[in-house]
N, C-alpha and C positions, 0 to 999 in steps of 0.2 A: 451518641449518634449525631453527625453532625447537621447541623439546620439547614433546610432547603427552601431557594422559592419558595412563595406563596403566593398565587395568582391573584392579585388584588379584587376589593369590593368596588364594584362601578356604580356611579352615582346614576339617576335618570333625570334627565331632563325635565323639566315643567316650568310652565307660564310665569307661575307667580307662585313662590314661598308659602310654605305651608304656618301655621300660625297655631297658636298657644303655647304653653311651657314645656311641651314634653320635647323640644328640638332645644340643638344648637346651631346657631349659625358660624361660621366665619369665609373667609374671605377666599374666592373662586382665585389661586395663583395661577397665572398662564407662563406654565414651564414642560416639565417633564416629568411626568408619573414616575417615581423609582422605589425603593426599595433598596436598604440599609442592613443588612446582616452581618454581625459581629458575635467573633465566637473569640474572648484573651485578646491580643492582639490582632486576630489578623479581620480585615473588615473587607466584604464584598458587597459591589453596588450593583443593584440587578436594574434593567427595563423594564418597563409596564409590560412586556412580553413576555419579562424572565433571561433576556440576553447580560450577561454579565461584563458591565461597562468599568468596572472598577478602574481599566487604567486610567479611562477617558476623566472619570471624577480623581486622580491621584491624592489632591490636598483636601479635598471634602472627605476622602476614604480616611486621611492622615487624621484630621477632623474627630472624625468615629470615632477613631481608635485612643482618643484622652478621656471619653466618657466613662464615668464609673461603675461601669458593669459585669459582669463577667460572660454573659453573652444576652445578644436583643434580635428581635426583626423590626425595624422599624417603615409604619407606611410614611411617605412626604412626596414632596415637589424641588424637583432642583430649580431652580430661579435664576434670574439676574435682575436686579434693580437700576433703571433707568435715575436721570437726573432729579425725577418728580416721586422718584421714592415707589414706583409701581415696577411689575415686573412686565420684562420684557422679552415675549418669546424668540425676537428674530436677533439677538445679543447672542442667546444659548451658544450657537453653533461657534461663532468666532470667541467668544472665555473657553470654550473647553480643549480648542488648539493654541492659544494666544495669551487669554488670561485669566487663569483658572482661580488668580484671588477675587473675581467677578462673581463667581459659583456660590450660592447658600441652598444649604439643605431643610427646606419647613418641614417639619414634622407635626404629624397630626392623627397618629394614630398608632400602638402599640399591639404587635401581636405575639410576643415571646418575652419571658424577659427570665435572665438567669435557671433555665429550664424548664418554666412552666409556660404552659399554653395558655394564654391570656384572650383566645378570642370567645369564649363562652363568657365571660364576664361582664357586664353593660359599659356601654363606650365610656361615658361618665367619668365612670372609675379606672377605667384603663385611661384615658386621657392624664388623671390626674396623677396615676404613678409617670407617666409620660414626662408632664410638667417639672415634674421634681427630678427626673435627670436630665433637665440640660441647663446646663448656667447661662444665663445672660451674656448678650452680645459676642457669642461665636459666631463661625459658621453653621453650624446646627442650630435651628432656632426653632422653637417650640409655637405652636398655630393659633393665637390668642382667640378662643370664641368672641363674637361680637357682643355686645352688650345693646340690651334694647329689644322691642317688638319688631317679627320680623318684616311688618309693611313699611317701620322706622327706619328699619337697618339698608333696605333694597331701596328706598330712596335717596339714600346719602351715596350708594353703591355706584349708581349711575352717574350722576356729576362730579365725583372724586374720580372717573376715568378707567374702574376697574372693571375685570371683566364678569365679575358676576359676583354669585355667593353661592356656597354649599350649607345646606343644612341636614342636620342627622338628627336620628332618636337618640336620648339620652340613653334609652336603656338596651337598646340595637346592641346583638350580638358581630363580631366578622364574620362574614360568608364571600368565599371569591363569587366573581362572576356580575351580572346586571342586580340591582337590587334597589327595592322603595323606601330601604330602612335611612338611605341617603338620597339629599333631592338637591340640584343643580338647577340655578334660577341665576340666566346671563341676560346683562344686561346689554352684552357686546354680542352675536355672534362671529365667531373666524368661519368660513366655507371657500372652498377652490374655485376657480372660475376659469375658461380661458381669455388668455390677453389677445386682445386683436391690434394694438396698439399701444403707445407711450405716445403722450401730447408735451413739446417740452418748447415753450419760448424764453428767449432771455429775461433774466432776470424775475421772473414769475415760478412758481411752482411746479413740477412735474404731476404728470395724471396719469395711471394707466386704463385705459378704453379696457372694459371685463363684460362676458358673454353669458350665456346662461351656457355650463357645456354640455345638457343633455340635447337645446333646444337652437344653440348656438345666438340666440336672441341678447341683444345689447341689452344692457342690465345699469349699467352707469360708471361710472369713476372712482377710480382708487388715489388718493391721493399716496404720492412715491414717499415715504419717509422714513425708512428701511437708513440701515445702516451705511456707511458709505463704500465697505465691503460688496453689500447687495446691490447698491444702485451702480456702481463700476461692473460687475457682473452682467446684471440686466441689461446696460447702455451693450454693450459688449453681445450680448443672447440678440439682442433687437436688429444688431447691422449685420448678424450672421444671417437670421431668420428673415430678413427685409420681405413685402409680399404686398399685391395690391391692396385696397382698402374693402372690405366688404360691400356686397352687393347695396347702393342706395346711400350708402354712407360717405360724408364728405365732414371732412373735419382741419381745420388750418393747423399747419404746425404740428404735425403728426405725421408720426414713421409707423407705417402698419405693420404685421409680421404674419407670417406663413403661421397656421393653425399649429398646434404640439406644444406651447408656451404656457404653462399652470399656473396661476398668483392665487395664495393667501391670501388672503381678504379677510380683514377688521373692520366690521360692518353694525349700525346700529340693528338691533332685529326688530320682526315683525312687520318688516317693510318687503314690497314686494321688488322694489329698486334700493341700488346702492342708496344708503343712507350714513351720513358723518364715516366715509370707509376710508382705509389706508391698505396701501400693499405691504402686507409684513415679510414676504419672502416668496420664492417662486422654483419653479421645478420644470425641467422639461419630460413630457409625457413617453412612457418608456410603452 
């Protein structure tokens, strides 16, 4: 029978890391949820939905298909690695049309493996048959748990620039869907905002003015650091969308734009204002 999707296990959110020995932690990748299915040769890459992208991954799919298995499901995150060694989710879009040697695939979780169904068994030990098939410094790369207690680990977490940690039970079975058997503690939040504007002077940095968009209430600054794909883009969205400035608001060196403009937002959390944010990519509201 051949193997189908598996609607992935969704981590939940929480403050602060759960703590004693029965977790593991590792590292929150900010990419794209996927899913790895290989049956002989032929290897299919699905979406956190289940939409099957395999052309869009071609050389991560080619990747797969040298592993020594006879057939796998595997969970991970597709990735791209910036200059500092972190991933970076506003790359994704332009390696998978441009440079797909950009592309790695983390792995971190097995749920099949040469015909057996492996989610009844404790993560543990599925992890650690996981470990043993994949070789060192491929594209496929295997999701090194952290080492350390986890109030140790979520401190280092936040000033090495990453955007969070996932921790699980060692002995957690797979189940699709929301689940507490895995717990997600970011040190970053990303959330949508509308842009009311870009503040841009020479020689100085770009900012973009973001709104609360249930409340429409200014919220603070994104700093533009987006790729140079995205900031040609947006300069471009800005002189289409041109629009006065919101009611009270007065800001030098600023092009406001007409409301329907979405940004990304990499923001530190727990703040009720933009805090350390950047625009990581943007969208116009459909």
């Amino acid at each position: 029978m051949r193997l189908k999707f598996i609607p992935p296990l969704m981590p939940t959110l929480v403050e602060k890391p759960p703590e004693g020995d029965g977790w593991i932690h590792e590292v929150k990748f900010d990419g794209y949820r996927s899913q790895i299915v290989l049956e002989g040769n032929i290897v299919r890459i699905f979406t956190r939905r289940g939409l099957d992208w395999t052309s869009e991954y071609r050389d991560l799919a080619a990747a797969a298909a040298l592993l020594e298995v006879e057939s796998a499901i595997i969970d991970g995150e597709i990735i791209v690695l910036n200059d500092a060694g972190l991933s970076d989710f506003a790359a994704i879009r332009t390696a998978i049309t441009r440079r797909q040697q950009d592309l790695y695939f983390v792995a971190f979780d097995l749920l099949h493996l040469n015909g057996h169904d492996l989610r009844d068994i404790p993560l543990e030990d599925r992890r650690e048959i996981l470990a043993e098939m994949i070789p060192e410094g491929g594209r496929i790369q295997f999701s090194q748990a952290l080492p350390g207690d986890a109030k140790a680990i979520f401190h280092l977490v936040d000033p090495a620039g990453l955007e969070g940690m996932v921790s699980k039970r060692k002995d957690s079975k797979y189940r699709s869907g929301n689940s507490t058997a895995w717990l997600k503690t970011k040190a970053y939040s990303i959330d949508e905002y509308e842009l009311l504007g870009v503040e841009r002077e020479p020689g100085k940095p770009a900012f973009a003015l973001m709104a609360d968009r249930a409340t429409g209430k200014y919220v603070g600054s994104a700093f533009i650091n987006s790729s140079r794909a995205i900031r040609e883009r947006l300069w471009k969205r800005v002189q289409e969308h041109a629009g006065p400035p919101p009611k009270g608001m007065t800001r030098p060196a600023t092009q406001w734009v007409k409301p329907g403009i979405i940004g990304r937002v990499k923001h530190l959390r727990g703040e009720d204002d933009l805090r350390h944010a950047s625009l990581q990519d943007f969208r116009e509201e459909r």
